[in-house]
C-alpha positions in Angstrom: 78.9 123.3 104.2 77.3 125.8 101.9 79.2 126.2 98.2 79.6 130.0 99.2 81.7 128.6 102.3 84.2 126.1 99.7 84.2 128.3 96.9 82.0 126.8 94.5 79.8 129.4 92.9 77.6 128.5 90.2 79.9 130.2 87.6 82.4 127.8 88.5 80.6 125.0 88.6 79.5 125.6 85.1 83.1 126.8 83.8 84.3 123.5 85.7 81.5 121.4 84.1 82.5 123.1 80.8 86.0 122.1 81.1 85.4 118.7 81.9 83.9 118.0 78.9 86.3 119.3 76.4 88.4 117.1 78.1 91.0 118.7 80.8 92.7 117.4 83.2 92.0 118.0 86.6 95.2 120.0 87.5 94.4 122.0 84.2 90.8 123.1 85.2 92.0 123.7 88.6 94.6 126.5 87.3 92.0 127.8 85.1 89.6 127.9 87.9 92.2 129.4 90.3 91.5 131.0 93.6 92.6 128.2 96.1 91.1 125.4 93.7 92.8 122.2 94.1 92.8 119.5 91.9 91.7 117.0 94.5 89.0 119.6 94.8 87.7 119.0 91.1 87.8 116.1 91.2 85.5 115.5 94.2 83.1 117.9 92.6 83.3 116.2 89.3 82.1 113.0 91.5 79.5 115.1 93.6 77.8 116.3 90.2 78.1 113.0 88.3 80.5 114.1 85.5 82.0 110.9 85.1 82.2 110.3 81.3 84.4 112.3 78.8 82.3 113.2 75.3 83.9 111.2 72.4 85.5 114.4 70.8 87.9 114.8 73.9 91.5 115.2 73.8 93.1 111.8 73.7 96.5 111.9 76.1 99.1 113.4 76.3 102.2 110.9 75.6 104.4 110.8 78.6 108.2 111.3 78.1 110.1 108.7 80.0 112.4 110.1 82.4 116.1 108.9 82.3 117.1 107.0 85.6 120.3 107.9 87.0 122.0 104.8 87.6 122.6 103.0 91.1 125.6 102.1 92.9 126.6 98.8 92.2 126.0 96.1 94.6 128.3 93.7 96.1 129.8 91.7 93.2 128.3 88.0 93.9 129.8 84.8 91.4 127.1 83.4 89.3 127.4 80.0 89.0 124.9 77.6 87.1 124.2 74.6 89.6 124.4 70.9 88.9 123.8 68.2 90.2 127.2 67.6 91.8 127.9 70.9 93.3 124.7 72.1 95.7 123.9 75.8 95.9 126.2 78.2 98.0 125.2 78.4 101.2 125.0 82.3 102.1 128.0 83.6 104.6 125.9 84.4 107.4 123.4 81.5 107.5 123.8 79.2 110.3 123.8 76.1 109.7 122.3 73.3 112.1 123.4 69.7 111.7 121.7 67.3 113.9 123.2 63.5 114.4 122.4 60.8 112.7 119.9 59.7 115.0 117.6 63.0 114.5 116.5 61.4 110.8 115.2 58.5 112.7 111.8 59.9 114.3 111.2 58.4 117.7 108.1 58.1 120.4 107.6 61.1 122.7 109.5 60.2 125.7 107.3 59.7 128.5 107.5 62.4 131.2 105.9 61.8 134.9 103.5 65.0 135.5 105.9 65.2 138.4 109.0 66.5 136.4 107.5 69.0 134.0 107.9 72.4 134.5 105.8 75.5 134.4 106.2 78.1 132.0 108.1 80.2 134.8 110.2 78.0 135.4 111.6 78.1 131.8 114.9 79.3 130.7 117.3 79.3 127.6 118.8 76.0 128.3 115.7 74.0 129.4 113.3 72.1 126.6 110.5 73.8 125.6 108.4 71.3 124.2 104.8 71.4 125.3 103.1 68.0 127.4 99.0 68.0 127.6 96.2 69.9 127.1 97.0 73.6 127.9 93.5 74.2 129.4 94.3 70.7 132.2 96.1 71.2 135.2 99.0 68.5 134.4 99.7 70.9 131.1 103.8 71.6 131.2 107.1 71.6 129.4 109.4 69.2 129.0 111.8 70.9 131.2 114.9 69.0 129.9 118.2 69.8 128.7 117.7 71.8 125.2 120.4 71.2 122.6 122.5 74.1 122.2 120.9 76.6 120.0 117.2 75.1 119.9 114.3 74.9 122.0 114.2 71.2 122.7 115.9 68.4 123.8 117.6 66.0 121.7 114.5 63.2 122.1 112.0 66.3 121.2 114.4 67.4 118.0 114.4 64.6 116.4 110.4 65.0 116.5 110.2 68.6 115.2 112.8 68.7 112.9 112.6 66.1 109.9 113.9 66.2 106.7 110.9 66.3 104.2 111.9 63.1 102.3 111.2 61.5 105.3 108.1 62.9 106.6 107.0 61.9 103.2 107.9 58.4 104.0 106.6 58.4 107.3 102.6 59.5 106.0 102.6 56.9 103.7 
């Protein structure tokens, strides 16, 4: 694209280069420039020509005046309440919370399931066990296939592997 084509004649480019240096802004030289000139359009030029620096006599800044914020509707009013040791943290009103027995602290072996009763991945549905048996890529890959506990993907035997307090995985590694 020729400079005739976007505008750039040599007297702008030298009234632009000329601006530049005594230190305007780039929406400032593009109003003096006028004619369609953007500033996005200096400064692309300033970058094609290799103006980068500023001389050391320019203008420092302009301070900015801070603009006064409206202020925002207040939130829903929550109590604060410092936590100790007794009292654990409010749980939040729409969390659901999941207590498993006793017996789901305690991890256990993988039950062993015959090849014969897992089940394919079309043959899963919301209240079967999801828990994977085998190598995916082997022909005797499958899922459990058992009875999930309400509200989970696996069956009691398989929860008490995938969910375990911290503390006790902790304990378990070492």
């Amino acid at each position: 694209m020729s400079d005739a084509v976007t505008g750039w004649t040599d007297e702008r480019v030298e009234l632009l280069g000329k601006l530049w240096s005594e230190g305007l802004s780039a929406s400032q030289i593009a109003a003096a420039l006028g004619g369609g000139v953007t500033r996005n359009a200096v400064i692309g030029k300033v970058h094609r020509l290799g103006l980068s620096g500023r001389t050391k006599g320019s203008q420092p800044p302009a301070p900015r005046a801070a603009k006064p914020r409206a202020p925002s509707a207040p939130g829903p009013v929550q109590e604060l309440r410092p936590r100790t040791p007794e009292a654990p943290p409010p749980e939040p009103a729409s969390a659901t919370v999941l207590v498993l027995p006793p017996a789901a602290v305690v991890p256990a072996a993988e039950p062993a399931i015959p090849v014969s009763e897992r089940i394919s991945i079309m043959e899963l549905r919301e209240t079967t066990c999801r828990w994977p048996l085998g190598d995916p890529t082997s022909a005797d890959f499958g899922f459990c296939g058992g009875r999930s506990v309400t509200g989970l993907p696996y069956c009691e035997a398989h929860c008490r592997i995938a969910y375990q307090p911290a503390a006790e995985r902790k304990r378990l590694r070492a």
